[in-house]
C-alpha positions as CSV (number, residue, x, y, z in Angstrom):
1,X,4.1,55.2,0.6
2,X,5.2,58.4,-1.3
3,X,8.2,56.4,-2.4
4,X,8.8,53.8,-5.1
5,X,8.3,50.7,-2.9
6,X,9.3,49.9,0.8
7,X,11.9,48.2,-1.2
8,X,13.5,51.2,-2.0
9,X,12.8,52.6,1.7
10,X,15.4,49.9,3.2
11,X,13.4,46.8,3.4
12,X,14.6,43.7,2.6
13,X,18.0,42.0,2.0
14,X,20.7,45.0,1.2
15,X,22.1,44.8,-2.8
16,X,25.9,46.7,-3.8
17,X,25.9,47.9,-6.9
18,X,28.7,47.1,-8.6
19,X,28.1,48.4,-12.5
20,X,27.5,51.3,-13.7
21,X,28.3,53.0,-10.8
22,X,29.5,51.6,-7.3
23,X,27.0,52.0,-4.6
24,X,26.9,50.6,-1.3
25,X,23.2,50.3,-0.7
26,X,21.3,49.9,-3.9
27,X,17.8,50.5,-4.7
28,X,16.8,47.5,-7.0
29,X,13.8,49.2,-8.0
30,X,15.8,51.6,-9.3
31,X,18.3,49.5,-10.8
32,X,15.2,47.2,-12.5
33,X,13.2,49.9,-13.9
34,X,11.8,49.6,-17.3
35,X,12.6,52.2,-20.1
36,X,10.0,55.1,-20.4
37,X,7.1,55.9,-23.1
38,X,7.5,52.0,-24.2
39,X,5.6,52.0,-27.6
40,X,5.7,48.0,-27.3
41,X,6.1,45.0,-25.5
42,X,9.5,44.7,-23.9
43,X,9.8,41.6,-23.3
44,X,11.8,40.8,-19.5
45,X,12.8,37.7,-18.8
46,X,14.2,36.6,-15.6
47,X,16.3,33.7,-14.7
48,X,18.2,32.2,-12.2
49,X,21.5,29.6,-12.5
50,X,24.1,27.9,-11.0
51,X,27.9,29.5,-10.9
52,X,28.5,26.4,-13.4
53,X,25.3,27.2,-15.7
54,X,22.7,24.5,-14.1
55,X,19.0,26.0,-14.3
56,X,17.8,24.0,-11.4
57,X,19.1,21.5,-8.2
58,X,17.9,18.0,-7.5
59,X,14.8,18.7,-6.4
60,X,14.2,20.1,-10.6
61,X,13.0,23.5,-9.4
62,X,14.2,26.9,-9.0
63,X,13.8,27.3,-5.1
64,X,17.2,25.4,-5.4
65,X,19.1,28.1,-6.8
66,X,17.0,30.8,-4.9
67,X,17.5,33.0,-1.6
68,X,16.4,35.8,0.0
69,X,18.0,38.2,-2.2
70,X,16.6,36.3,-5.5
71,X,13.4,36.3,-4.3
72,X,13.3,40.3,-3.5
73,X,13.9,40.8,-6.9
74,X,11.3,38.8,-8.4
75,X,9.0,40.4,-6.2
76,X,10.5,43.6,-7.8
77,X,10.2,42.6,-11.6
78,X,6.9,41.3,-10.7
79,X,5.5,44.7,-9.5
80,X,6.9,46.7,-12.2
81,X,5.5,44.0,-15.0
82,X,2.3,44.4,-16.8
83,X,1.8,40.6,-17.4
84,X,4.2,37.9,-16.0
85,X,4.4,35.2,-18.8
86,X,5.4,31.1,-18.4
87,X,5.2,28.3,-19.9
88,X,3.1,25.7,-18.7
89,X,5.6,22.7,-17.7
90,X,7.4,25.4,-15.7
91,X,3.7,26.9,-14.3
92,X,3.1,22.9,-13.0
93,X,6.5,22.2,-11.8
94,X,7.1,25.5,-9.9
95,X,3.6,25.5,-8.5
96,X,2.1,28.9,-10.2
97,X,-1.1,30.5,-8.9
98,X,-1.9,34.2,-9.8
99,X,0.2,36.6,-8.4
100,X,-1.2,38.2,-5.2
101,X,-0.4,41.9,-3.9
102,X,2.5,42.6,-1.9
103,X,2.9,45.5,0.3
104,X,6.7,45.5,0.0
105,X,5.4,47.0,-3.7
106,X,4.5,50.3,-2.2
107,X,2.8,52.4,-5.3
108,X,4.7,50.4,-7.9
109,X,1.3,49.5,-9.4
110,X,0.1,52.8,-8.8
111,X,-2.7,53.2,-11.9
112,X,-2.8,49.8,-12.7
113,X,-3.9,46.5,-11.3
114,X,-3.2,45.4,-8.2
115,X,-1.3,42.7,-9.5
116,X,-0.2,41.9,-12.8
117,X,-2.5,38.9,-14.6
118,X,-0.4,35.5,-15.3
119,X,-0.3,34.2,-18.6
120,X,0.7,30.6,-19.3
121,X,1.4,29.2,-22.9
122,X,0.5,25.9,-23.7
123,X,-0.7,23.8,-26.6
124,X,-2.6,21.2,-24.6
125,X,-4.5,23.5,-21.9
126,X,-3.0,20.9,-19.5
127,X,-3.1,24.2,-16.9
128,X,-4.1,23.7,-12.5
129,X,-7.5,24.6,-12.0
130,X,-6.3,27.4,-10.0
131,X,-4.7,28.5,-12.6
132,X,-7.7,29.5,-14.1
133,X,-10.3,30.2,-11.5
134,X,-8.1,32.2,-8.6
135,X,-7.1,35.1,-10.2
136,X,-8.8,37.9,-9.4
137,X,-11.5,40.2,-11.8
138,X,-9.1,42.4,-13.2
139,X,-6.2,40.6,-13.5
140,X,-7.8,37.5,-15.4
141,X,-5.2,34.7,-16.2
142,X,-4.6,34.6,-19.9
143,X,-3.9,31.4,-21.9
144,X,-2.2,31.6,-24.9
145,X,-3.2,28.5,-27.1
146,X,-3.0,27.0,-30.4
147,X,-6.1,26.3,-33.2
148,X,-5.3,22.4,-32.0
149,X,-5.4,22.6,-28.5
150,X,-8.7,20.5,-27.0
151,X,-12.3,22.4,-27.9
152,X,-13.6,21.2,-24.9
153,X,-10.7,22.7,-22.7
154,X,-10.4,25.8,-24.4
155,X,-14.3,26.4,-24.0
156,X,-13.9,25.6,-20.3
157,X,-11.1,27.7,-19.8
158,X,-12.7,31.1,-21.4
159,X,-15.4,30.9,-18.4
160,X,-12.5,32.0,-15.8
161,X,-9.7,33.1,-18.0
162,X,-9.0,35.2,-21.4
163,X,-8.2,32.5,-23.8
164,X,-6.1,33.5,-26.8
165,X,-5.5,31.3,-29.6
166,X,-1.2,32.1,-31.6
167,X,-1.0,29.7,-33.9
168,X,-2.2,26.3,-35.5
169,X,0.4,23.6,-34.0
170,X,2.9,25.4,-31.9
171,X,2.3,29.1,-30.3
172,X,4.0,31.6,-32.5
173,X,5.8,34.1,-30.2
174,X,5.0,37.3,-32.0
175,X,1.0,36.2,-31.7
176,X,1.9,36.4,-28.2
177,X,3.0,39.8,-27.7
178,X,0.7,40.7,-30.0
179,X,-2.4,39.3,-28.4
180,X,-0.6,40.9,-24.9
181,X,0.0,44.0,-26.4
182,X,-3.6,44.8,-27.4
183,X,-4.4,44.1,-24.0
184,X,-2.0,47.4,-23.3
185,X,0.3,44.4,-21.6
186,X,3.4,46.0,-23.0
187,X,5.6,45.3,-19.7
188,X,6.3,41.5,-20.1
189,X,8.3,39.5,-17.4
190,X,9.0,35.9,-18.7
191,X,10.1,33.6,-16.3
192,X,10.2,30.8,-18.4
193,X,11.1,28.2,-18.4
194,X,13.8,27.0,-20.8
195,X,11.7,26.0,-23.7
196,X,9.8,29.1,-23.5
197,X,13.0,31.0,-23.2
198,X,14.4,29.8,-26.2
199,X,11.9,30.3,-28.6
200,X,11.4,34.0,-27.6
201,X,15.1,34.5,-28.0
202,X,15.6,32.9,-31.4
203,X,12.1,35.1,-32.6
204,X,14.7,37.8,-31.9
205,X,12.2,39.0,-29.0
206,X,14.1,39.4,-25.8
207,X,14.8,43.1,-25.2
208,X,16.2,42.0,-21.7
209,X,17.6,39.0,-19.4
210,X,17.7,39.1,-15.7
211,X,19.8,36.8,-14.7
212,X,20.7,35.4,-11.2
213,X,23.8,34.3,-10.6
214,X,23.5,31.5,-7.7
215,X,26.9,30.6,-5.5
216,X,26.3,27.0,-6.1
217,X,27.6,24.4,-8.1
218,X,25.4,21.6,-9.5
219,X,27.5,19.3,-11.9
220,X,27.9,18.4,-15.6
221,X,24.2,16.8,-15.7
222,X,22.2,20.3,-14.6
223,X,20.0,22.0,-17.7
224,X,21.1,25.3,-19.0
225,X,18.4,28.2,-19.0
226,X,17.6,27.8,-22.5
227,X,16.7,24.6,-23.6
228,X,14.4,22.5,-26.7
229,X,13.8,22.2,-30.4
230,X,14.3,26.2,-31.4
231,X,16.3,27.0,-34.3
232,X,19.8,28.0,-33.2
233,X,20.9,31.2,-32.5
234,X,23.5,33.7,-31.1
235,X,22.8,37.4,-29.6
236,X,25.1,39.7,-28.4
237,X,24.1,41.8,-25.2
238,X,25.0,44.6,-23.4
239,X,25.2,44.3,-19.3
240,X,23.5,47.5,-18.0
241,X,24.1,46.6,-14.3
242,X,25.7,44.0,-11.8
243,X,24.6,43.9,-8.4
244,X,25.7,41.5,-5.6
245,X,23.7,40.2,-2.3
246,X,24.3,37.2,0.1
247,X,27.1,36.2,-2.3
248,X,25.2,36.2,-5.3
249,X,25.2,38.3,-8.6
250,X,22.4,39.7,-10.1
251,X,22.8,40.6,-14.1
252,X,21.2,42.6,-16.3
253,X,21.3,42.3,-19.9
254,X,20.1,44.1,-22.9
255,X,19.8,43.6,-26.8
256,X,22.8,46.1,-28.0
């Protein structure tokens, strides 16, 4: 295609934009796309929650929350990423595996990869097999590890995946990007999960939330989309566009 995506062509559930500027028909890739001549990793992440602030339904997963709509635009901040970044409870619980091509991406990944490599943080290397052997050459899964993580799992791991050691105890955010960065990964798309959110938010990292607004409610007991042990902390942010699909909202948030 000579256009941005077949997303922008028509396909897929329709989106109305409702900020900045009211438009019927939106083009999400469009309405997603990162800033130009980044000179750093800007660091996406993109969430989904209840209209009463639960992170996930009974079953303890996302695909509660989710819809067709939801899913369109993950596909869409997939294909524009670099890297897509988790944590690895989420990685086990939602059932990651690379990321494979889609042709609804069009020439989104025009001069890159055909997909964008996953990377998974954990301290333990308690990571699916698949994980780490079904990627494909060029987009190599990369795990981001501590000095303490298991010898013999790291030394497994680095004969199917790019293993990359960010601390001694506990992964230090800015070893992340860093370590993603001198890859040339500057386009980062975390998709948590809570923990993972909220350590990368209170590093002062996030240059932008994506956040799904689901038409559900879920009750006082649901988990918010930050969650864990990092220090407290409070941002201000700056909504650069609302868009609305099948009844639900789709935010985007940046750091003023």
């Amino acid at each position: 295609m000579t256009s941005a995506s077949l997303y922008a062509a028509g396909q897929g559930p329709r989106f109305r934009a409702l900020l900045p500027h009211p438009q019927a028909d939106a083009d999400i890739v469009a309405a997603y796309a990162y800033p130009d001549g980044l000179t750093r990793p800007w660091l996406r992440a993109n969430m989904v929650s209840s209209a009463d602030g639960g992170a996930w339904g009974p079953s303890g997963r996302t695909v509660d929350l989710s819809s067709p709509p939801d899913r369109a635009v993950m596909s869409v901040l997939r294909g524009q990423a670099d890297v897509v970044l988790a944590g690895a409870a989420t990685a086990r619980i939602e059932g990651y595996r690379p990321v494979r091509p889609r042709e609804l991406w069009g020439d989104l990944r025009e001069g890159r990869t055909e997909t964008p490599p996953l990377a998974v943080v954990t301290r333990t290397l308690d990571v699916h097999p698949d994980v780490l052997k079904g990627a494909p050459p060029q987009s190599r899964t990369i795990v981001i590890t501590t000095e303490s993580a298991p010898a013999d799992r790291r030394r497994e791991a680095a004969q199917t995946a790019d293993v990359v050691v960010a601390g001694r105890e506990w992964v230090r955010p800015e070893a992340a990007l860093d370590a993603l960065a001198e890859r040339g990964l500057y386009r980062v798309l975390t998709e948590g999960g809570p923990h993972l959110l909220a350590e990368f938010a209170a590093a002062g990292l996030l240059d932008e939330l994506c956040l799904t607004l689901s038409p559900r409610l879920l009750g006082p007991a649901s988990a918010r989309i930050v969650a864990g042990d990092a220090p407290s902390h409070t941002r201000d942010l700056h909504m650069e566009g609302l868009l609305e699909s099948e009844g639900s909202l789709f935010i985007r948030y940046t750091r003023p």
